[in-house]
FIKOLZA-1660 file (N, C-alpha, C; in steps of 0.1 Angstrom, whole numbers, plus 5000, padded with zeros to 4 digits):
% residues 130
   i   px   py   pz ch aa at
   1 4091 4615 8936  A  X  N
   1 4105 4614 8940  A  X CA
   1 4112 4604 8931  A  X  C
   2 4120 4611 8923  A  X  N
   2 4129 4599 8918  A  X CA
   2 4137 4588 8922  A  X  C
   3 4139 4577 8920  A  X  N
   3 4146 4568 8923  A  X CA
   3 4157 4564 8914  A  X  C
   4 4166 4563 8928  A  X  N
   4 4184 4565 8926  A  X CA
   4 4187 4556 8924  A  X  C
   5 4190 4543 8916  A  X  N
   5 4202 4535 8921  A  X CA
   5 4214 4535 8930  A  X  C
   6 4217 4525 8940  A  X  N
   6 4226 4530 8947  A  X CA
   6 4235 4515 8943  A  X  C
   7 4248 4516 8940  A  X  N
   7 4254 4503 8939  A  X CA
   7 4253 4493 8956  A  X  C
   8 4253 4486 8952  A  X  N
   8 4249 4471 8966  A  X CA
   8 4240 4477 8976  A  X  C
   9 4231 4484 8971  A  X  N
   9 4222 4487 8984  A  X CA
   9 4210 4477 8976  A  X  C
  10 4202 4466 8983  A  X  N
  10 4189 4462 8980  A  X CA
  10 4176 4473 8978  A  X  C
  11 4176 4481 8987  A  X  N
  11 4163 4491 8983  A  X CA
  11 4165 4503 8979  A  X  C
  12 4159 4509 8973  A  X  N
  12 4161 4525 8966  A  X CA
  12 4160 4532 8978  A  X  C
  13 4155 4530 8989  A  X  N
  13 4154 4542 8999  A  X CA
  13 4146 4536 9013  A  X  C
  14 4150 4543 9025  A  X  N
  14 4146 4535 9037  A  X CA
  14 4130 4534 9036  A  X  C
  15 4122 4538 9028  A  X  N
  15 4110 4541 9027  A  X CA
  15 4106 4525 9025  A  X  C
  16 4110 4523 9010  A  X  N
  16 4110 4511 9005  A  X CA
  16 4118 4499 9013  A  X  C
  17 4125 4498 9024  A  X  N
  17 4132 4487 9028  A  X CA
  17 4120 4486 9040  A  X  C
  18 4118 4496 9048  A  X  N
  18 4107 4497 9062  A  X CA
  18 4095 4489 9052  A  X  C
  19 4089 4493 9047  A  X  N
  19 4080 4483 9041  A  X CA
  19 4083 4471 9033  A  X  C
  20 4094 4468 9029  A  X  N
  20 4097 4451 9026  A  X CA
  20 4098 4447 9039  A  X  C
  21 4099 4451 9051  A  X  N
  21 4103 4442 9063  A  X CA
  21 4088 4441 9070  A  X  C
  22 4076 4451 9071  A  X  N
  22 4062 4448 9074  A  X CA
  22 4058 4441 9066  A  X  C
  23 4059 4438 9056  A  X  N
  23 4053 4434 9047  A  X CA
  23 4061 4417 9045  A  X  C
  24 4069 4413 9051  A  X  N
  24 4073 4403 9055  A  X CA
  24 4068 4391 9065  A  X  C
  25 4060 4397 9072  A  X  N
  25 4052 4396 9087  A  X CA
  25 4040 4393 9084  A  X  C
  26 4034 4401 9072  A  X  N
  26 4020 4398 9068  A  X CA
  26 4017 4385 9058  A  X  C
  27 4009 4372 9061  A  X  N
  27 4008 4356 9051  A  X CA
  27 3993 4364 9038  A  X  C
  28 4001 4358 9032  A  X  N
  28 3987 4360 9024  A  X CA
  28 3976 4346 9026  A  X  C
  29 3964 4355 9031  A  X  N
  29 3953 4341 9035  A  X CA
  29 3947 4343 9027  A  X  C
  30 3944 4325 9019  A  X  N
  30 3933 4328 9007  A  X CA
  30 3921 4318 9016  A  X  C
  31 3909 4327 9018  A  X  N
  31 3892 4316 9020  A  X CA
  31 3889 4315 9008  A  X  C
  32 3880 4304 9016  A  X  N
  32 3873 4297 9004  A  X CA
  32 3859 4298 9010  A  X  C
  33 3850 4296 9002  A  X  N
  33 3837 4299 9006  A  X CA
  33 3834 4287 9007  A  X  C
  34 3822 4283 9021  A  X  N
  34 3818 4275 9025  A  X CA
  34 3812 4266 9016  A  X  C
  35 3810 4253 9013  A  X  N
  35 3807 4243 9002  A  X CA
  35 3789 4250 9004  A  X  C
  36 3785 4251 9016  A  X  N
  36 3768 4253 9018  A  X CA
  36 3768 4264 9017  A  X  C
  37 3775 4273 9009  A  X  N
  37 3770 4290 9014  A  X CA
  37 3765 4290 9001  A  X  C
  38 3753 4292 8995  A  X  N
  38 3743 4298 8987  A  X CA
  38 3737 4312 8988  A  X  C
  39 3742 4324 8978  A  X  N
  39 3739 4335 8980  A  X CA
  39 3729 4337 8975  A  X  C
  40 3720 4329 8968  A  X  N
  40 3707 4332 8962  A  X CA
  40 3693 4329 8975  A  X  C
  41 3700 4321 8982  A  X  N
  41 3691 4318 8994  A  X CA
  41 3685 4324 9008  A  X  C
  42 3696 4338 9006  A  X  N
  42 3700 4345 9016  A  X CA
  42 3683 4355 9016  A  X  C
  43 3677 4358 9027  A  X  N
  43 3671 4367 9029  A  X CA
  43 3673 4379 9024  A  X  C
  44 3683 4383 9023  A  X  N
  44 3686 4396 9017  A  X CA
  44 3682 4399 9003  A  X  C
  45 3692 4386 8995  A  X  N
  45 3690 4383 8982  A  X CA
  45 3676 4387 8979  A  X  C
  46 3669 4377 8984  A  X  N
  46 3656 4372 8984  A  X CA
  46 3647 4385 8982  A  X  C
  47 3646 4390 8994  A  X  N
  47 3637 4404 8997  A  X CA
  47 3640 4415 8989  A  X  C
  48 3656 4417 8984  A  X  N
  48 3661 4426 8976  A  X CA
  48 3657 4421 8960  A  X  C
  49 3657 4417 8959  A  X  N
  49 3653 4408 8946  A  X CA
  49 3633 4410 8945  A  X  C
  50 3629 4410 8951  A  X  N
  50 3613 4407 8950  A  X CA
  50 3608 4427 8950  A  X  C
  51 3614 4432 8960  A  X  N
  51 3611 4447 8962  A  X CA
  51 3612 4455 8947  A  X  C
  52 3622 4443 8937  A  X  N
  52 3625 4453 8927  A  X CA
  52 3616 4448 8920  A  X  C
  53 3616 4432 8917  A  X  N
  53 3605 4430 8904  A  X CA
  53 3587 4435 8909  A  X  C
  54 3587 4437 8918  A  X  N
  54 3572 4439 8921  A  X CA
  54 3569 4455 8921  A  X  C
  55 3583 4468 8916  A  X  N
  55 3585 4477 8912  A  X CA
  55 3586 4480 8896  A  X  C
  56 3588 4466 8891  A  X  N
  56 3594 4466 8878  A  X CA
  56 3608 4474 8875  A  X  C
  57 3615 4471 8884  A  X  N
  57 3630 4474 8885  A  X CA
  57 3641 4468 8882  A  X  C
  58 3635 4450 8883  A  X  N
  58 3647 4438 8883  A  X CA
  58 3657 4440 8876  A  X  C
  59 3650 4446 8860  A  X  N
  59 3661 4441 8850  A  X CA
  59 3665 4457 8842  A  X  C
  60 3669 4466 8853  A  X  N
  60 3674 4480 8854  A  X CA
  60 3690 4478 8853  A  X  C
  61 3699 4487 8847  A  X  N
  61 3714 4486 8855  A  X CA
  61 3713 4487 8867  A  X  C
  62 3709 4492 8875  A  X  N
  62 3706 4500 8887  A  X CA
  62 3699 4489 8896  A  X  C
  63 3693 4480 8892  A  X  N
  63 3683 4466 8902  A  X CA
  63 3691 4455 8897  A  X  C
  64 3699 4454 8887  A  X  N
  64 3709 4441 8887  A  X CA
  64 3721 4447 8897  A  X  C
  65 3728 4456 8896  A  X  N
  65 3736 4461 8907  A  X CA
  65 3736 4460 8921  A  X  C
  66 3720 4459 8924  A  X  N
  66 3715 4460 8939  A  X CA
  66 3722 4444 8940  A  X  C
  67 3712 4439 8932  A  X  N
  67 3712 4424 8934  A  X CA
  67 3731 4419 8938  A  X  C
  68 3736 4422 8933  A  X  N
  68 3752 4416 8935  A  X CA
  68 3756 4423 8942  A  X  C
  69 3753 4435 8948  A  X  N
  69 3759 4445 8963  A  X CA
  69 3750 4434 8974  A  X  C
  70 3737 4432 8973  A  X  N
  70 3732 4420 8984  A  X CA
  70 3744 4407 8984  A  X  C
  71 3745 4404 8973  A  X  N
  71 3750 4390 8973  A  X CA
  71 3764 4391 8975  A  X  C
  72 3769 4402 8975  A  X  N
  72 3786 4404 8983  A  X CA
  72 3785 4412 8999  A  X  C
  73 3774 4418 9004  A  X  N
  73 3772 4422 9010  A  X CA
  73 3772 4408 9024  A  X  C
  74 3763 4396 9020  A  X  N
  74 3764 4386 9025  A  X CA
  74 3774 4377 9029  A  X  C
  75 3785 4377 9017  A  X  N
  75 3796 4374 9014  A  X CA
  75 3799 4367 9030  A  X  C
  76 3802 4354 9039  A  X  N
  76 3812 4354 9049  A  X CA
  76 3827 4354 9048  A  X  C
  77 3833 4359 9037  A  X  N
  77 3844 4367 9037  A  X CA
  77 3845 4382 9042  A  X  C
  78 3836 4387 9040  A  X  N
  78 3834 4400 9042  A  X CA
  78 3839 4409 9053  A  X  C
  79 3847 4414 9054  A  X  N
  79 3848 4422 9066  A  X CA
  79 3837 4430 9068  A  X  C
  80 3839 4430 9083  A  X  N
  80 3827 4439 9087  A  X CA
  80 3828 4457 9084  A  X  C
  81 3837 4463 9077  A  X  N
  81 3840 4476 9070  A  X CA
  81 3834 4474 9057  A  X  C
  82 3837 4464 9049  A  X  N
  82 3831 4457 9036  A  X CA
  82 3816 4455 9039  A  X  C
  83 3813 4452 9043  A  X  N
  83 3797 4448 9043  A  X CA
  83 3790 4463 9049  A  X  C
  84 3794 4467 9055  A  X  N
  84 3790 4482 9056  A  X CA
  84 3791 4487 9039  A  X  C
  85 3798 4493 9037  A  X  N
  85 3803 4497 9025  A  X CA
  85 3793 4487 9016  A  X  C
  86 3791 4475 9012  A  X  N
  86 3781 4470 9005  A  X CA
  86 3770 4472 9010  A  X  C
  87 3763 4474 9024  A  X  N
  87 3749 4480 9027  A  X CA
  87 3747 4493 9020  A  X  C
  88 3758 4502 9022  A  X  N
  88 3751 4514 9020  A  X CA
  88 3752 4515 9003  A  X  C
  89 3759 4507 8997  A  X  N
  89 3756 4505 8983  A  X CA
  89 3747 4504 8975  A  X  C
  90 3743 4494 8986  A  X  N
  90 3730 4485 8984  A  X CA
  90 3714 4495 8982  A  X  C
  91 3721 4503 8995  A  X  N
  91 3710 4514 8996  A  X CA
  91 3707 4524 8982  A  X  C
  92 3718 4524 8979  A  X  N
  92 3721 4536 8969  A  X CA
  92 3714 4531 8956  A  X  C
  93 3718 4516 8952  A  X  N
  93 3712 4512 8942  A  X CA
  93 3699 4511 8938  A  X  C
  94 3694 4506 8952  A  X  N
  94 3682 4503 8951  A  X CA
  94 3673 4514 8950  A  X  C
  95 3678 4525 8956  A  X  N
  95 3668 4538 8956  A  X CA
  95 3670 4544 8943  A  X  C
  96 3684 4542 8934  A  X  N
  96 3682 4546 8923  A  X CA
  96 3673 4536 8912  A  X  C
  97 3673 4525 8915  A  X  N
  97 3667 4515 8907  A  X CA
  97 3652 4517 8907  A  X  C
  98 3649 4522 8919  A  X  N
  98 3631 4525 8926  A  X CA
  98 3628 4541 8918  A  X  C
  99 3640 4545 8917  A  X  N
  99 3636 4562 8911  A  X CA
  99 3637 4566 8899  A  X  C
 100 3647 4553 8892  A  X  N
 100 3645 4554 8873  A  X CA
 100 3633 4546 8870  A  X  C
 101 3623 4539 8879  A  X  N
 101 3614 4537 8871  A  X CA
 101 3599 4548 8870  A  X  C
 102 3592 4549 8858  A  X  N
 102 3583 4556 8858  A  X CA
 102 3569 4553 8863  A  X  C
 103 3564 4562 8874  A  X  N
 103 3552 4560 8878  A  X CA
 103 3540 4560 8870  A  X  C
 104 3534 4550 8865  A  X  N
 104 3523 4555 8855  A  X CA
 104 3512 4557 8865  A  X  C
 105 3504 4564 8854  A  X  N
 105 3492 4568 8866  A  X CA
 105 3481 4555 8858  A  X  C
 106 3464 4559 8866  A  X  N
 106 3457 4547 8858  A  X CA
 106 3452 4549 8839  A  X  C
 107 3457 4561 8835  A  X  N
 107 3452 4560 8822  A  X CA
 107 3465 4554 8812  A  X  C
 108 3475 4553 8820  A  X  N
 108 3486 4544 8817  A  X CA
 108 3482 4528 8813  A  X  C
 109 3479 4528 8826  A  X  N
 109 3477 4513 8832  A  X CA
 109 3465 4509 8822  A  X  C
 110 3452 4513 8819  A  X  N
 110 3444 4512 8812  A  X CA
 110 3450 4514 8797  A  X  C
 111 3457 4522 8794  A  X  N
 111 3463 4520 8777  A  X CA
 111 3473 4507 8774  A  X  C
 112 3480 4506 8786  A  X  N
 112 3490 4491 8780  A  X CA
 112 3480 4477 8781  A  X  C
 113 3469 4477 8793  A  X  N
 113 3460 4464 8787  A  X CA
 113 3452 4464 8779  A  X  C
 114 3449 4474 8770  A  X  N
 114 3441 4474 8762  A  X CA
 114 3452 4469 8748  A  X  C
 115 3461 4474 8747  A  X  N
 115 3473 4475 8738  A  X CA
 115 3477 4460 8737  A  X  C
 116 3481 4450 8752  A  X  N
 116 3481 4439 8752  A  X CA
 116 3469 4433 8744  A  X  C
 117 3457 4435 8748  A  X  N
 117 3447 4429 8743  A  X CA
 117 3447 4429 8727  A  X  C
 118 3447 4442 8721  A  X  N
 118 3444 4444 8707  A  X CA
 118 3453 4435 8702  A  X  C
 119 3471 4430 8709  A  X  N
 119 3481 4419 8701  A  X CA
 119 3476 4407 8703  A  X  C
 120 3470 4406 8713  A  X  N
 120 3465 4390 8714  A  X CA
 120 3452 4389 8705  A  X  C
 121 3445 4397 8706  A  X  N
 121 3435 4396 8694  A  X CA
 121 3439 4390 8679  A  X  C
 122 3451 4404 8675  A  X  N
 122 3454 4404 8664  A  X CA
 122 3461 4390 8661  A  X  C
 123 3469 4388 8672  A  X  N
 123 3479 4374 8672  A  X CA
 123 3467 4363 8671  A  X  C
 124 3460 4363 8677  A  X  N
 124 3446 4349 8671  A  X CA
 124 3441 4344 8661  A  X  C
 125 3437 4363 8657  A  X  N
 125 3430 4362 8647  A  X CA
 125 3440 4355 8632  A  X  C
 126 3453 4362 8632  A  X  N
 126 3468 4355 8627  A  X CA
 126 3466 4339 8628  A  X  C
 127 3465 4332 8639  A  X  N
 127 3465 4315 8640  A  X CA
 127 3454 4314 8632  A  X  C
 128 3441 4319 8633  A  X  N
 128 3430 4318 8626  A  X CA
 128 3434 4310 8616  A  X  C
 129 3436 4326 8605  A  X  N
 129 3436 4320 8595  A  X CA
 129 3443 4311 8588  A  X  C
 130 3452 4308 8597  A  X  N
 130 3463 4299 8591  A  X CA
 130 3458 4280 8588  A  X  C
% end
């Protein structure tokens, strides 16, 4: 819809004047977060954070994302619609973060320690001679 100028009228249209007058009514409130609120300490944090590294997930896009949907999900600013909306985020990430990693099986698991081994060998044998 275009907007008219109208000479001495303040608003372009009753649309816009009904909403300068609600919107008059409403303060803007700024919180502040509690001096003791520590998001790293939170249970959530905590448990969300360990599920991933003991998946090898932590340091995924997808397991760093969890990690900061926990830690706003916590948030005591949070409305209780917000913290919903950050749970179910939470959920989302973390199942994606649990499903981009690859399951090895044990002949996996047996080729990367042996692989480890042969570097540290080779890396000694390197100090050796030095």
């Amino acid at each position: 819809m275009p907007i008219r100028a109208r000479a001495g009228k303040r608003f372009c249209s009753d649309r816009c004047r009904k909403r300068s007058r609600r919107a008059r009514g409403l303060l803007a409130v700024v919180e502040t977060l509690p001096d003791d609120f520590d998001p790293e300490s939170h249970d959530l944090v905590i448990v969300t954070r360990q599920v991933l590294e003991d998946a090898g997930a932590a340091d995924t896009l997808s397991g760093r994302l969890a990690v900061i949907m926990a830690q706003q999900a916590i948030n005591p600013n949070q409305s209780a619609t917000g913290m919903v909306a950050c749970i179910r985020q939470l959920e989302a990430c973390v199942a994606a973060a649990l499903s981009s990693i690859k399951r090895g099986d044990r002949l996996d698991d047996l080729l990367r320690r042996r692989d480890v081994k042969i570097r540290r060998a080779l890396r000694d044998s390197a100090a050796d001679d030095e």
